[in-house]
Backbone as JSON, one array per atom type, in Angstrom:
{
  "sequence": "XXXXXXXXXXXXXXXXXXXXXXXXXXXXXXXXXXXXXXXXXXXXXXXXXXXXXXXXXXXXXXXXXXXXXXXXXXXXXXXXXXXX",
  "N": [[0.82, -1.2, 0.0], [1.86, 1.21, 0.85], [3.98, 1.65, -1.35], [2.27, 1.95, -3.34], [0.65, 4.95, -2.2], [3.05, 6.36, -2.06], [3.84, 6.58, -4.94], [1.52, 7.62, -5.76], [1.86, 10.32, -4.45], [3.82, 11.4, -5.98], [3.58, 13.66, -7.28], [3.62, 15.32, -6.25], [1.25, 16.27, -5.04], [-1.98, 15.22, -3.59], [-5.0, 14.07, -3.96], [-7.53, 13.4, -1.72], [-10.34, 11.36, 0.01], [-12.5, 12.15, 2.39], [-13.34, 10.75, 5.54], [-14.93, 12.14, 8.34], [-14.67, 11.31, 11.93], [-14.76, 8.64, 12.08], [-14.68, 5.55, 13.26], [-11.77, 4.78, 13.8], [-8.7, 5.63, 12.97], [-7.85, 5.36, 9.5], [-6.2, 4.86, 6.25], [-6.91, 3.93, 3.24], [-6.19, 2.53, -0.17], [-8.09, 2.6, -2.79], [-7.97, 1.75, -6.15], [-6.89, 4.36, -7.8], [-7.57, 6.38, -6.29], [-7.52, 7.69, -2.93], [-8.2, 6.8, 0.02], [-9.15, 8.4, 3.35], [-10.41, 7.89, 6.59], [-10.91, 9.43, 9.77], [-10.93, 9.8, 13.15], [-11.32, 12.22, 14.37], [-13.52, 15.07, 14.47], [-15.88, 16.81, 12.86], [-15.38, 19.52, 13.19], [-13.81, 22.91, 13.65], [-11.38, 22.65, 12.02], [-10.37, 20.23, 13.1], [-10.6, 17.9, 11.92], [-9.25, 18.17, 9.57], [-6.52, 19.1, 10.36], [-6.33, 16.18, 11.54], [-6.44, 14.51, 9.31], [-3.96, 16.05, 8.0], [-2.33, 14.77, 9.77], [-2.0, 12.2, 9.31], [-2.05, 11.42, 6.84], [0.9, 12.29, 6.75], [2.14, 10.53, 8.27], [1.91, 8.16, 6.96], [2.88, 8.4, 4.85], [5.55, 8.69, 5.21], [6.65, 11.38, 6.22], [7.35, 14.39, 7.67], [5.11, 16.25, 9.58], [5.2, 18.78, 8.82], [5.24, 19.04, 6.2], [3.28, 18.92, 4.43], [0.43, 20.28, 3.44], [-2.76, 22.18, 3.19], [-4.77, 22.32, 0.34], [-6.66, 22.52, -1.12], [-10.58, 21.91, -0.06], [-10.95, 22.78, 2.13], [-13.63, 22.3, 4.09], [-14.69, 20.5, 2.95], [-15.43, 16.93, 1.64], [-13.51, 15.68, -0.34], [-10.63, 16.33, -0.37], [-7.62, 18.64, -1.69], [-4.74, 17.89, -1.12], [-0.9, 19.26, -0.84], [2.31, 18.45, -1.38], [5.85, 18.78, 0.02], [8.98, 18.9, -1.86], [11.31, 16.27, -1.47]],
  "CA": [[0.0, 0.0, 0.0], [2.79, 3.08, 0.79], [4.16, 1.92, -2.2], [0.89, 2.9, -4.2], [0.55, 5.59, -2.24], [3.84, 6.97, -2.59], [3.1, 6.54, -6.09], [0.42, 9.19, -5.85], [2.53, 11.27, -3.98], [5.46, 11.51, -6.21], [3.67, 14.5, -8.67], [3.61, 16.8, -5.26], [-0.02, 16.73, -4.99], [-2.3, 13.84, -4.05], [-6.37, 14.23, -3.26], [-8.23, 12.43, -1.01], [-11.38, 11.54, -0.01], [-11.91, 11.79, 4.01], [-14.38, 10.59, 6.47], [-14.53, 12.2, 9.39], [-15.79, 10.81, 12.77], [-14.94, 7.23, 12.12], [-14.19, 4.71, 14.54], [-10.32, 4.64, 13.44], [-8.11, 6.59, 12.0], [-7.48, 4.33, 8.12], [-5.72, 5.03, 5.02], [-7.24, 2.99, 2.26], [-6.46, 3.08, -1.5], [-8.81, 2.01, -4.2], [-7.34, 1.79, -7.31], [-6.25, 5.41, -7.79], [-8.4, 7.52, -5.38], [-7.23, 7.51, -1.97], [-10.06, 7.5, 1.22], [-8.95, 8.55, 4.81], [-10.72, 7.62, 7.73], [-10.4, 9.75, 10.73], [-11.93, 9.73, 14.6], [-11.48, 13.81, 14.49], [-14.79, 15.39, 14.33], [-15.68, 17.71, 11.34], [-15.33, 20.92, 13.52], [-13.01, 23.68, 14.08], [-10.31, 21.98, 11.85], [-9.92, 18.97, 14.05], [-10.41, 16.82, 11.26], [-8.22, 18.29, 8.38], [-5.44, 18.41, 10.91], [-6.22, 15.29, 11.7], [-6.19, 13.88, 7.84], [-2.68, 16.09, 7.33], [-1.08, 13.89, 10.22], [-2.44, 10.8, 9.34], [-1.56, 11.34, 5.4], [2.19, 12.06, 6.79], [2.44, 8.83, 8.53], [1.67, 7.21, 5.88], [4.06, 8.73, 3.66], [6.73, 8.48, 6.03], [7.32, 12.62, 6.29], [6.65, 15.09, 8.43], [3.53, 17.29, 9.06], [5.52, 20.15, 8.34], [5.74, 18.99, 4.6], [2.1, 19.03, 3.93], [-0.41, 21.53, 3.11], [-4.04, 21.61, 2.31], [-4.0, 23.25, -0.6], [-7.92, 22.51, -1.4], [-11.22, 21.84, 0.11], [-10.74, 22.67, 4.26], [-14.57, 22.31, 4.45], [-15.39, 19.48, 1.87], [-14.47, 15.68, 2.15], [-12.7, 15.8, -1.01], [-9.21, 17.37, -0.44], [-6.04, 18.19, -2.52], [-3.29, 18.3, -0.48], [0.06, 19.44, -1.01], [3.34, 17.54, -0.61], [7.03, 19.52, -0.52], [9.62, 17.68, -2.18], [11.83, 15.93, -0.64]],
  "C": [[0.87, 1.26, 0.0], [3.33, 2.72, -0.25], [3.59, 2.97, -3.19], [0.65, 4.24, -3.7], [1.63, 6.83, -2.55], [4.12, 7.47, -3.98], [2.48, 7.7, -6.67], [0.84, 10.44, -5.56], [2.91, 11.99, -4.8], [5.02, 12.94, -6.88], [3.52, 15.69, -7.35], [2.62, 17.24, -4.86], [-1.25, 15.4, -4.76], [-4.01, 14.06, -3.35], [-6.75, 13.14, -2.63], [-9.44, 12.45, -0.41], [-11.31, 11.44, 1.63], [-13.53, 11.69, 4.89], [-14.01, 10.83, 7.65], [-15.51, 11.51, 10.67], [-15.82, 9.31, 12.76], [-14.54, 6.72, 13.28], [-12.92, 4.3, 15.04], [-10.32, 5.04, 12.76], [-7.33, 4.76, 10.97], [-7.04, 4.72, 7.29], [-6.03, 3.72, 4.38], [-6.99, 3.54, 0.84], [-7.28, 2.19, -2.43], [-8.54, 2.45, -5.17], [-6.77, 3.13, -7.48], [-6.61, 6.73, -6.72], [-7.76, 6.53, -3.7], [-8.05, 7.7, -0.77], [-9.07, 7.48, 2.66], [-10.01, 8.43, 5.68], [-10.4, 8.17, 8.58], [-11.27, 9.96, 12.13], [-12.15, 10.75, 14.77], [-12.92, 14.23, 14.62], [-14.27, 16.83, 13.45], [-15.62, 19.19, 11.97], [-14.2, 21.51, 14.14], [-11.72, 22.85, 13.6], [-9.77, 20.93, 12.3], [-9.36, 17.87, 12.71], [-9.55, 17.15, 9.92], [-7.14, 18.75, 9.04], [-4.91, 17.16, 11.14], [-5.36, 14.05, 10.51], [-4.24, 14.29, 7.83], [-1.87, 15.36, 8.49], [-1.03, 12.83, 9.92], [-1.72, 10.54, 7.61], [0.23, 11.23, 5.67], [2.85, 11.25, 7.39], [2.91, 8.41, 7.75], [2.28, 7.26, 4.89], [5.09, 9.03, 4.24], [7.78, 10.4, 6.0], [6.57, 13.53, 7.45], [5.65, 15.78, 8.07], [4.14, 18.26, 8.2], [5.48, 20.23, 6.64], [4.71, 18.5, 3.72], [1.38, 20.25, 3.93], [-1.72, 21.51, 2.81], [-4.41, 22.22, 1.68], [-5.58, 23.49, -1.27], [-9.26, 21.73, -0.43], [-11.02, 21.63, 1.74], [-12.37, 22.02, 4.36], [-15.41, 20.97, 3.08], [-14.24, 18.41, 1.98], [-13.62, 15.48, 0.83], [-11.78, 17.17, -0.62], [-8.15, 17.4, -1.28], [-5.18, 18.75, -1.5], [-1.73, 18.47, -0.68], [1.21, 18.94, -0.45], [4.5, 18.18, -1.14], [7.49, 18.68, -0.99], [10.79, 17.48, -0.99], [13.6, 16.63, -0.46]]
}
C-alpha cells in the first residue's frame, strides 16, 4: 500500500477523499483515489489536521511537509506535498 501511495505522492499533490468521525483513524487506496478515515470530528479543523497527520504517517514525512492546498470544508481534499 505506501508503495501505491507513494506513487500518488510523487507529482507533489495527491487528493483524497476523508471521512470524518470514524471509529479509526485508516488510510485505504482504491485503485487510484485515496479515502482517509479519521476519529477527528468535522469541527473547528480537528479533522483536516487530523487527515494532514495521518496522510504524513503514511508517507513516512513530516507534518511540516504538507499543506491543504484545497477543500478545508469538503471531504474531497487536494493536499500538497514539498519535495523531498
Amino acid at each position: 500500500m505506501t508503495e501505491a501511495l507513494h506513487a500518488l505522492a510523487a507529482s507533489g499533490r495527491i487528493e483524497v477523499r476523508v471521512t470524518p468521525g470514524a471509529s479509526r483513524d485508516e488510510v485505504r487506496i482504491d485503485k487510484d483515489a485515496v479515502q482517509l478515515r479519521v476519529t477527528a470530528p468535522p469541527a473547528d479543523g480537528a479533522a483536516n489536521e487530523a487527515v494532514l497527520r495521518l496522510l504524513a504517517a503514511a508517507l513516512d514525512r513530516p507534518r511540516r511537509d504538507l499543506t491543504l492546498l484545497r477543500g478545508a470544508t469538503a471531504r474531497i481534499k487536494l493536499v500538497g506535498i514539498a519535495p523531498e
